[in-house]
GUSE-875417 format. One record per residue: residue in one letter; z, y, x of N, C-alpha, C, O in turn. Coordinates in Angstrom, 1 decimal. Layout:
a Z Y X Z Y X Z Y X Z Y X $
...
***
This chain:
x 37.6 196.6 -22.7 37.4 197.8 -22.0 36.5 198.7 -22.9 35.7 198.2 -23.6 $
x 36.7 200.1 -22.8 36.2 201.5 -23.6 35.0 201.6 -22.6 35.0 201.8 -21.4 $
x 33.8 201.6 -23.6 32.8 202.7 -23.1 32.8 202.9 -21.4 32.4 202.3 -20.4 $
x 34.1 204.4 -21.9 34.2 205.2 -20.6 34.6 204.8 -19.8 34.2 205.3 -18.7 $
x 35.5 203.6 -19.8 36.4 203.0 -18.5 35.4 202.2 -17.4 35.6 202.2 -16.2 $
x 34.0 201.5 -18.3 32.7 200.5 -17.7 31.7 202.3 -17.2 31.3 202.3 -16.1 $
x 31.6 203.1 -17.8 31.0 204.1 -17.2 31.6 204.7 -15.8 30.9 204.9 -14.8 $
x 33.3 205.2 -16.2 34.0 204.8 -14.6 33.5 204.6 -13.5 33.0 205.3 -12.6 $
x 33.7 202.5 -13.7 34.0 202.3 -13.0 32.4 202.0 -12.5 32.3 201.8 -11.3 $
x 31.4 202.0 -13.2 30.3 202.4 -12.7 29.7 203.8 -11.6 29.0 203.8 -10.6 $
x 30.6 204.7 -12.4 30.1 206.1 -11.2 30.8 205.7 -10.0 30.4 206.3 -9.0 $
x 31.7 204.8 -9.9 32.6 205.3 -8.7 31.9 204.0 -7.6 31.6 204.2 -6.4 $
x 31.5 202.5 -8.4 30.5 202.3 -7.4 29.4 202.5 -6.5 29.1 202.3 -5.4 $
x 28.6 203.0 -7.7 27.6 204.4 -7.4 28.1 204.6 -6.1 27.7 204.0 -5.1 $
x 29.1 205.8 -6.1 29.9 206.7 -5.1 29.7 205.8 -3.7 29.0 206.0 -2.7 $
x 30.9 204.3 -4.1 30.9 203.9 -2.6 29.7 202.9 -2.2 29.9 202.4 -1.1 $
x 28.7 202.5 -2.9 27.4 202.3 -2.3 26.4 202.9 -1.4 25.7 202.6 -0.5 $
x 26.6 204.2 -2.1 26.0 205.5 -1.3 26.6 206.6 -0.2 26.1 207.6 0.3 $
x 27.8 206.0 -0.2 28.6 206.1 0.5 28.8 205.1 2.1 29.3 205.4 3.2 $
x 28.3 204.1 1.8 28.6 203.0 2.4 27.0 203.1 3.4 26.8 202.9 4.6 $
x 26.1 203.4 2.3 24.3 203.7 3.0 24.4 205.0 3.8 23.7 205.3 4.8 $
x 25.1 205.5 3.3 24.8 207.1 4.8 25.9 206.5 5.7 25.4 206.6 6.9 $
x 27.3 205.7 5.8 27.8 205.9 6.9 27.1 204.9 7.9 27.2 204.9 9.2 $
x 26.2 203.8 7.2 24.6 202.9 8.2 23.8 203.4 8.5 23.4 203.1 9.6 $
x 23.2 204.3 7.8 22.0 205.0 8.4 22.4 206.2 9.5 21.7 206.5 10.5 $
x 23.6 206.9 9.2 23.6 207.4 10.5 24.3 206.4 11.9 24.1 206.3 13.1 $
x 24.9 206.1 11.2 25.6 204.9 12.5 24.4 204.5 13.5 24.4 204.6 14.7 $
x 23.2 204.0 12.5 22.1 203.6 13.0 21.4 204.4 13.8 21.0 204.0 14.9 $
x 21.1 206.1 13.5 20.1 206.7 13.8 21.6 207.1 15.3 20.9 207.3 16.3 $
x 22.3 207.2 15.5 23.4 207.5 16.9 22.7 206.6 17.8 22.0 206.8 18.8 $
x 23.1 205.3 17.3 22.7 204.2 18.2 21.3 204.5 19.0 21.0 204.3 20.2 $
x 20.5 204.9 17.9 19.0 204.7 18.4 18.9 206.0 19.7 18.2 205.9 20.8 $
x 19.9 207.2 19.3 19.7 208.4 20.1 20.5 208.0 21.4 20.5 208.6 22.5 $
x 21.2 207.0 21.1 22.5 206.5 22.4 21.3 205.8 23.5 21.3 206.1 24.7 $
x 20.1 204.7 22.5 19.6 203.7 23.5 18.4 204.7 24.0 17.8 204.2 24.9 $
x 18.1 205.6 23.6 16.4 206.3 23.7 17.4 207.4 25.2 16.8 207.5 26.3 $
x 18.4 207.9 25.1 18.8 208.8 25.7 19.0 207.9 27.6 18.6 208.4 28.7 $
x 19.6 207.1 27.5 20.6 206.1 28.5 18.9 205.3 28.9 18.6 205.3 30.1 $
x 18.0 204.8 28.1 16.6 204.6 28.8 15.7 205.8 30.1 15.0 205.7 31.1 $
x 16.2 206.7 29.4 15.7 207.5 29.7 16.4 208.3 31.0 15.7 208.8 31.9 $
x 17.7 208.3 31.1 18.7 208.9 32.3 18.8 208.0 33.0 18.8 208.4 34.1 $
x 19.2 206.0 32.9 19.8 206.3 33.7 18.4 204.6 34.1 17.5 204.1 33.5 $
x 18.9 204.5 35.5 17.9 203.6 36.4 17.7 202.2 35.4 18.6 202.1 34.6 $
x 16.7 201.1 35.3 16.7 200.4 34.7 17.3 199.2 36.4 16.7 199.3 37.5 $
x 18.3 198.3 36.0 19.2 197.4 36.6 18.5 196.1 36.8 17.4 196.0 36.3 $
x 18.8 195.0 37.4 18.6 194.2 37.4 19.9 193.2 36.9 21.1 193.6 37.0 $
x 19.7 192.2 36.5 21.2 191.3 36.2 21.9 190.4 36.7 23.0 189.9 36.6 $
x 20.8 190.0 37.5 21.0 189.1 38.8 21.7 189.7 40.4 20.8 190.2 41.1 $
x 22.5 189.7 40.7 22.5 190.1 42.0 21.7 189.7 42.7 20.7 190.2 43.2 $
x 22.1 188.4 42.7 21.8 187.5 43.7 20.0 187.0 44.3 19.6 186.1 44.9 $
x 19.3 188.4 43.5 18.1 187.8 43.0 17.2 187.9 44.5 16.3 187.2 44.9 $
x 17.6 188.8 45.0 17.0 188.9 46.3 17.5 189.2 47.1 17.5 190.3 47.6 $
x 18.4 188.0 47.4 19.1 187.4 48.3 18.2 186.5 50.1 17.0 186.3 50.1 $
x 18.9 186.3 50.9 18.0 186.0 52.4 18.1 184.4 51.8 18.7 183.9 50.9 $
x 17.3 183.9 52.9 17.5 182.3 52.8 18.2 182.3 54.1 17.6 183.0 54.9 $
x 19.3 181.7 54.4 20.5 181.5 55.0 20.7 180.1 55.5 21.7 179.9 56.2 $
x 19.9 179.2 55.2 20.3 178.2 54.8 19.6 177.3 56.0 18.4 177.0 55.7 $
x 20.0 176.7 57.5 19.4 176.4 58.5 18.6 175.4 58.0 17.5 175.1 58.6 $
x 19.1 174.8 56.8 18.4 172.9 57.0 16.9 173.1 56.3 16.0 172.3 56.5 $
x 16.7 174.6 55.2 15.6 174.7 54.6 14.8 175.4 55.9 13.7 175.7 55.5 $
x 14.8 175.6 57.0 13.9 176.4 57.6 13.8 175.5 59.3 13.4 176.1 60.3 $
x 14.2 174.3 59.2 13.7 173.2 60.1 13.4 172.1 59.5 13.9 171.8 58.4 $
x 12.7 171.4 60.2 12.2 169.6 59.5 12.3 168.7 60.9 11.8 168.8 62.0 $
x 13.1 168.1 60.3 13.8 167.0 61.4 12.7 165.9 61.9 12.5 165.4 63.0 $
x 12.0 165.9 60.3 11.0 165.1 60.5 9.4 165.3 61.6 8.3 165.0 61.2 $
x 9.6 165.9 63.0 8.7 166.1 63.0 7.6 165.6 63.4 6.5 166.1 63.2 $
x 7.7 164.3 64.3 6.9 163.4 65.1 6.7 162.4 64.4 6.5 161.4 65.1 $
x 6.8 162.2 63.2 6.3 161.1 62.5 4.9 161.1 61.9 4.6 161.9 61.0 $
x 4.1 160.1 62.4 2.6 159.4 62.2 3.0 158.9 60.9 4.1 158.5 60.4 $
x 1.4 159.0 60.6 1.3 158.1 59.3 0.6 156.5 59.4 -0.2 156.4 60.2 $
x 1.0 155.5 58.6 0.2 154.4 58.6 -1.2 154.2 58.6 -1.5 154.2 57.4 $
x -2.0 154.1 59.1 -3.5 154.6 59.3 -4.1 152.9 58.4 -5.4 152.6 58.4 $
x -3.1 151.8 57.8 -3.7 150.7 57.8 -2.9 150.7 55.8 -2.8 149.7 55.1 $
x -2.6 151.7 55.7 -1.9 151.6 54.4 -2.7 152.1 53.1 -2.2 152.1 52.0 $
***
């Protein structure tokens, strides 16, 4: 290879390096305007539905056990 052909194909990497850094950095700075904007508008969620949910559940809210003494000799 000539000189010029290694000079080439040098500019043209050049090209799509810096090419390749602005279409990340703006990609990047969208994102950031996407999460700072949507923080800001819309309600912050929970991910759980179920998180505050009733206790429903009869066997947790009686004890069967209720007249039982303890061994006073143990």
């Amino acid at each position: 290879m000539s000189k010029k052909n290694i000079i080439i194909v040098l500019a043209f990497l050049i090209l799509v390096l810096l090419a390749g850094y602005y279409y990340y950095y703006k990609n990047k700075q969208a994102s950031e305007v996407v999460n700072q904007t949507n923080s800001a508008v819309l309600p912050s969620t929970s991910t759980n539905p179920l998180e505050n949910k009733p206790n429903v559940n009869p066997v947790d809210q009686t004890n069967p056990f209720k007249n039982i003494k303890t061994n006073p000799f143990q």
